[in-house]
MDAnalysis code that builds the backbone (N, CA, C; Angstrom):
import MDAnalysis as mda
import numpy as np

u = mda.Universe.empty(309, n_residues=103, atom_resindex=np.repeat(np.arange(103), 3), trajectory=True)
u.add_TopologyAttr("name", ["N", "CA", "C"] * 103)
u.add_TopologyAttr("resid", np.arange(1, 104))
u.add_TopologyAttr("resname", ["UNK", "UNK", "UNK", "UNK", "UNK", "UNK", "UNK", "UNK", "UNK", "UNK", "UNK", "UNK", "UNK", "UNK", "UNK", "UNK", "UNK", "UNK", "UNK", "UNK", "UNK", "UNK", "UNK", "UNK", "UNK", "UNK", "UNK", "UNK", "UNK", "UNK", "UNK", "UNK", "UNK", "UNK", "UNK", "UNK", "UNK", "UNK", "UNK", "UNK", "UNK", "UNK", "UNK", "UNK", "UNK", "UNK", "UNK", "UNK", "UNK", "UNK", "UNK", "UNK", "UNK", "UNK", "UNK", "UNK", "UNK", "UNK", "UNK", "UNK", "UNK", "UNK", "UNK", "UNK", "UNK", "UNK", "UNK", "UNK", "UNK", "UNK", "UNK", "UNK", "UNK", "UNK", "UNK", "UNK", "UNK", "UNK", "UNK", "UNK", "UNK", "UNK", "UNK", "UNK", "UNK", "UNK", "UNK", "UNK", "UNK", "UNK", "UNK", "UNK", "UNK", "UNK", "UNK", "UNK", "UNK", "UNK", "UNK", "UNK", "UNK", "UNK", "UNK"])
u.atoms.positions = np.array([
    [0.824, -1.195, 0.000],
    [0.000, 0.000, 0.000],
    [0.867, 1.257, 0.000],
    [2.069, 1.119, 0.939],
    [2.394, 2.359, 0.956],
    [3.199, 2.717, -0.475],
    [3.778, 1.720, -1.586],
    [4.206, 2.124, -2.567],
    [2.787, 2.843, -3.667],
    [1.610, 2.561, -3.619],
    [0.576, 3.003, -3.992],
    [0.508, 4.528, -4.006],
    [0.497, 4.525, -2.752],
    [0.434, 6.069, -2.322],
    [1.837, 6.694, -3.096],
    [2.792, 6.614, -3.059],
    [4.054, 7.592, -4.310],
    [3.913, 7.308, -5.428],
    [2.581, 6.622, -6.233],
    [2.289, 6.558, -7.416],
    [1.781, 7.885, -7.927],
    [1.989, 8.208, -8.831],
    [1.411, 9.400, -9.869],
    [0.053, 8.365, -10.711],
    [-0.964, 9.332, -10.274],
    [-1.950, 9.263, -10.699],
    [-2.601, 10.404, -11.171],
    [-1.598, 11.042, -11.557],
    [-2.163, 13.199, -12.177],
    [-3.193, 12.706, -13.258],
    [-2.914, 11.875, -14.567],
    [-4.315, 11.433, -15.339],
    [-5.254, 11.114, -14.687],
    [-5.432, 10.090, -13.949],
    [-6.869, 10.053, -13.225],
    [-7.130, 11.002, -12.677],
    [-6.727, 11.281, -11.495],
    [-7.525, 12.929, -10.987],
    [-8.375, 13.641, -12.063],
    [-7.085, 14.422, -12.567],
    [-7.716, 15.291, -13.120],
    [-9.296, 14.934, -14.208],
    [-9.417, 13.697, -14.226],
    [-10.856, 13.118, -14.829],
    [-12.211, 13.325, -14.017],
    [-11.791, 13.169, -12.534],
    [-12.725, 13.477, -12.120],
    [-13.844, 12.135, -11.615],
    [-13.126, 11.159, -11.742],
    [-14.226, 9.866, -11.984],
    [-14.069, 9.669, -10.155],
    [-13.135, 9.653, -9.364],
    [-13.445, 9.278, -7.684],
    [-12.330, 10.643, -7.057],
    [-13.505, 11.346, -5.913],
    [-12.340, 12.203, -5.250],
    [-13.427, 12.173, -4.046],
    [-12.633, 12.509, -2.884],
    [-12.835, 13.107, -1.325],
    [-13.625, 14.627, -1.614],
    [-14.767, 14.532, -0.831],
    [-15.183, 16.122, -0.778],
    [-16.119, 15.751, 0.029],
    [-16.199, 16.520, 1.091],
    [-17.286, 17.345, 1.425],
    [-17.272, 16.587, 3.257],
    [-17.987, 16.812, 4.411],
    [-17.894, 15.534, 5.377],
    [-19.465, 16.074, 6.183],
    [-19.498, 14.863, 6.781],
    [-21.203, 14.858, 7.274],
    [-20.901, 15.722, 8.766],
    [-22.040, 15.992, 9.636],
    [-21.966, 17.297, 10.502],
    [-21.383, 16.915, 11.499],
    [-20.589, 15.269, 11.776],
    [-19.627, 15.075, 12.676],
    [-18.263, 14.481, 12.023],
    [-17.814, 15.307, 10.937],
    [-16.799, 15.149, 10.290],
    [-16.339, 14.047, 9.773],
    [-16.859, 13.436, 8.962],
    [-16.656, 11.939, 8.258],
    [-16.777, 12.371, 7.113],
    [-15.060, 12.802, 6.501],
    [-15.102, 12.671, 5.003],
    [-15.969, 11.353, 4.100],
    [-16.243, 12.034, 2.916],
    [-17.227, 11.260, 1.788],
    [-16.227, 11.197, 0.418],
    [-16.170, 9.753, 0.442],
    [-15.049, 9.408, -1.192],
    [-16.317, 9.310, -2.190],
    [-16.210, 9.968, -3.136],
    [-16.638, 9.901, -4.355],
    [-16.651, 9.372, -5.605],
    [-17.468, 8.701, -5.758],
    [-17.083, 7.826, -7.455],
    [-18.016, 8.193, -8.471],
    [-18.038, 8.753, -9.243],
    [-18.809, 9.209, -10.637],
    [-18.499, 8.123, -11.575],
    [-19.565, 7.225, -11.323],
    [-19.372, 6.177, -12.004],
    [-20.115, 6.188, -13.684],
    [-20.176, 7.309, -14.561],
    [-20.948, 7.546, -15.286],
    [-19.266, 8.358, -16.385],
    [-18.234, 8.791, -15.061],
    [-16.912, 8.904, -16.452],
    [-16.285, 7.730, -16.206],
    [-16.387, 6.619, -15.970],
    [-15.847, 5.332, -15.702],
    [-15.605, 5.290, -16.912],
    [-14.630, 4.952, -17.833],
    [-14.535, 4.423, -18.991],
    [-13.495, 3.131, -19.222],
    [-13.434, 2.103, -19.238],
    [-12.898, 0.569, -18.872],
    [-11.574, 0.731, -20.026],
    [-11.932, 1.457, -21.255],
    [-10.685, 1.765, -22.070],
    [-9.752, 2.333, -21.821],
    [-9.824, 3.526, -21.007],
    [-8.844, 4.350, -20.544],
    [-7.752, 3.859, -20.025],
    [-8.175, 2.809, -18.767],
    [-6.749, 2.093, -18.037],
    [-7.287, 0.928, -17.951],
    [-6.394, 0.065, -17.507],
    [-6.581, -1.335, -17.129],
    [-7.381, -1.648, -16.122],
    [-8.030, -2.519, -15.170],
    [-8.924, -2.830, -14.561],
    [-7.751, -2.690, -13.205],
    [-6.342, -3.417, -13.072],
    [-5.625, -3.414, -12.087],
    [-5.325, -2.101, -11.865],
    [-4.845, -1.200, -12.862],
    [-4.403, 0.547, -12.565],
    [-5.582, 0.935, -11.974],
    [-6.582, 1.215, -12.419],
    [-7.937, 1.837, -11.731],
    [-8.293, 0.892, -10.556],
    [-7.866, -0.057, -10.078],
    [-8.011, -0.442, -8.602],
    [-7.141, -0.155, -8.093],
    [-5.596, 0.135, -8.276],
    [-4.469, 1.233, -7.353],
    [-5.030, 2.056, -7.313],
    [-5.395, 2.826, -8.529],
    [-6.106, 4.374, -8.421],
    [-6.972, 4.107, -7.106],
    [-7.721, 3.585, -6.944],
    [-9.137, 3.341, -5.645],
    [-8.150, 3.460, -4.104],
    [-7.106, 2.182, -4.171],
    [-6.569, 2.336, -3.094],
    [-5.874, 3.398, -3.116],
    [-5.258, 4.328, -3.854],
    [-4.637, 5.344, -3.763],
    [-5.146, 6.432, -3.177],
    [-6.443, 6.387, -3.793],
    [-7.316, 7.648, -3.343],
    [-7.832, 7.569, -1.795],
    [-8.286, 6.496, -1.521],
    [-8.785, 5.583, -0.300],
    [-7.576, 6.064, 0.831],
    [-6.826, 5.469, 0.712],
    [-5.653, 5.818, 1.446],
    [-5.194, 6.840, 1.546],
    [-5.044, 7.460, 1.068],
    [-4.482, 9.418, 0.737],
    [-5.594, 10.051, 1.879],
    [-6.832, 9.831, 1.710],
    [-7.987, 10.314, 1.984],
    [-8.016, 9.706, 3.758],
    [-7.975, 8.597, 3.840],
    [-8.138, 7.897, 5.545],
    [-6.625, 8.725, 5.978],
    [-5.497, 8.680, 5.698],
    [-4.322, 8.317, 6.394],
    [-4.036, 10.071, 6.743],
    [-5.113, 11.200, 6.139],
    [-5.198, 12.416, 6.370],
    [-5.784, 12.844, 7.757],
    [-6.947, 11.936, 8.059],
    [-7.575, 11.709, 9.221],
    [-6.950, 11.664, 10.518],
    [-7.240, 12.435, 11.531],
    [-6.167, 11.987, 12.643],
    [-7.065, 10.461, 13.695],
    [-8.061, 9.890, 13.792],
    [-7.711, 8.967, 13.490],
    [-7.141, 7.315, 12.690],
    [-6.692, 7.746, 11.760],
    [-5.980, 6.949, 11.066],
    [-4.996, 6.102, 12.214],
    [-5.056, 4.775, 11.621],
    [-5.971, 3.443, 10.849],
    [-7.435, 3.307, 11.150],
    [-7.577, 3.855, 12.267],
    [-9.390, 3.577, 12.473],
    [-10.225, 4.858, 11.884],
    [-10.032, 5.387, 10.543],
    [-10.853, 6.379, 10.573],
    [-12.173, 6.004, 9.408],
    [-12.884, 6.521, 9.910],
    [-14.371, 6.156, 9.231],
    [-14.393, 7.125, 7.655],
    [-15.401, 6.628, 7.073],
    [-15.603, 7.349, 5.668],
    [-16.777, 7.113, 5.168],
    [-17.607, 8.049, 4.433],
    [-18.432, 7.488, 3.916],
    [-18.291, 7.430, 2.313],
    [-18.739, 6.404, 1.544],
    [-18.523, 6.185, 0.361],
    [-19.352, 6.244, -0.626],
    [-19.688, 7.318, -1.569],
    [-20.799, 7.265, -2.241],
    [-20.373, 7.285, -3.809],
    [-21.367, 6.788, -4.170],
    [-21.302, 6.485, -5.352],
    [-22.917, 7.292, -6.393],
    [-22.418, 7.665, -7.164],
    [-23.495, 8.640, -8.359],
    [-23.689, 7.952, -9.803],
    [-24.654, 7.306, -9.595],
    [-24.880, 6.459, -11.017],
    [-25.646, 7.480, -11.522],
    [-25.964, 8.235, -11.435],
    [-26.508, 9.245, -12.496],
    [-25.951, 9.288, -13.849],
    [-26.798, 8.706, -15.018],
    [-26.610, 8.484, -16.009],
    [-25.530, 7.372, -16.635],
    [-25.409, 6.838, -15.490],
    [-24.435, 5.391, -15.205],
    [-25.406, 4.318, -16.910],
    [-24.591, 4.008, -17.585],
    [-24.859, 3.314, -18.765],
    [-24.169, 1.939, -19.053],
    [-24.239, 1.252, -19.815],
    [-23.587, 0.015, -20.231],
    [-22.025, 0.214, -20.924],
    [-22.047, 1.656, -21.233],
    [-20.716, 1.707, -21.855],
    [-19.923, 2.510, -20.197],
    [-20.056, 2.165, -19.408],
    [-19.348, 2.957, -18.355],
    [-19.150, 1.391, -17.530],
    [-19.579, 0.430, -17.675],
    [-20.024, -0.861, -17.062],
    [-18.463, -1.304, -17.141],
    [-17.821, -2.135, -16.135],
    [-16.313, -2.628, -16.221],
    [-16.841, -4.066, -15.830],
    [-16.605, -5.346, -15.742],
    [-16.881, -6.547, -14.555],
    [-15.527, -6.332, -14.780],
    [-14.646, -6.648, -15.426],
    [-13.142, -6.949, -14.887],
    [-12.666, -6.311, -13.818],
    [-12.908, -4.884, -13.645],
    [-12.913, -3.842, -12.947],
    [-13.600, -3.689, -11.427],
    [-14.891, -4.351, -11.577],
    [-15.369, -4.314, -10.798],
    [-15.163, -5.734, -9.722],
    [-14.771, -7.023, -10.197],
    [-14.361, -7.974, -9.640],
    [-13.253, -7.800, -9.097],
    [-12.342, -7.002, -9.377],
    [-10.879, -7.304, -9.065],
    [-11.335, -6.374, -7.431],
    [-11.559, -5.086, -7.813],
    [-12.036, -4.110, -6.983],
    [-12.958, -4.502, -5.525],
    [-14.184, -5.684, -5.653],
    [-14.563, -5.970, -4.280],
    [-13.713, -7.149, -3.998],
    [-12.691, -8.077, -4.994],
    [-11.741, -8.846, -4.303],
    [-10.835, -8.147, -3.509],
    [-9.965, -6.663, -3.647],
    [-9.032, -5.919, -3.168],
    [-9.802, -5.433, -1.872],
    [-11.118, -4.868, -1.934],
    [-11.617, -4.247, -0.799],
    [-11.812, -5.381, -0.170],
    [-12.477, -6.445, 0.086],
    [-12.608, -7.559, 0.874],
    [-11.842, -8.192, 1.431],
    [-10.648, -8.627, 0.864],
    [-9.133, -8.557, 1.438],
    [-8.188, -7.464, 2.066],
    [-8.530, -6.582, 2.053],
    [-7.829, -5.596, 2.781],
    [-8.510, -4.329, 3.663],
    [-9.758, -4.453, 3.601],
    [-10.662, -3.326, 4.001],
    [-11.751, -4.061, 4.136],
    [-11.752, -5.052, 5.522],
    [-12.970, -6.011, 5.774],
    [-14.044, -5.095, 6.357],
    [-13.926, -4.415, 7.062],
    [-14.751, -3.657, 7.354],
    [-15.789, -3.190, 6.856],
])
């Protein structure tokens, strides 16, 4: 994980498809996924699951309590379509979270 985090991921960001914003009225940042610029061509199914832990991690380990810090995770299918659809992507992704983020 921690080599994750000194990865350059400046292309993804700047897309806009998952970022941290905003936190509920007892401070629990909210990770974001705009799953509608998902595009499965862009990167590989394994890069866009570093990207996840990258962001994931960047985002908790900011927290002062980090390792135990809470998050909420939302996701915006708004206008979410079949061409935004990954399974490769999406399998690898609840295998990585399930193994490492049981919680």
């Amino acid at each position: 994980v921690d080599t994750i985090i000194e990865e350059d991921f400046s292309d993804m960001k700047e897309h806009g498809e998952l970022y941290w914003a905003g936190q509920d009225k007892n401070g629990i940042p909210s990770l974001t996924w705009v799953m509608r610029k998902h595009d499965a061509g862009r990167q590989t199914a394994e890069r866009w699951v570093r990207f996840f832990v990258h962001q994931l991690e960047c985002g908790l380990r900011a927290q002062p309590s980090y390792p135990n810090a809470e998050f909420h995770f939302l996701v915006d299918m708004h206008d979410f379509g079949l061409g935004n659809n990954d399974t490769e992507m999406f399998r690898l992704l609840q295998k990585t979270l399930v193994q490492n983020y049981p919680k």
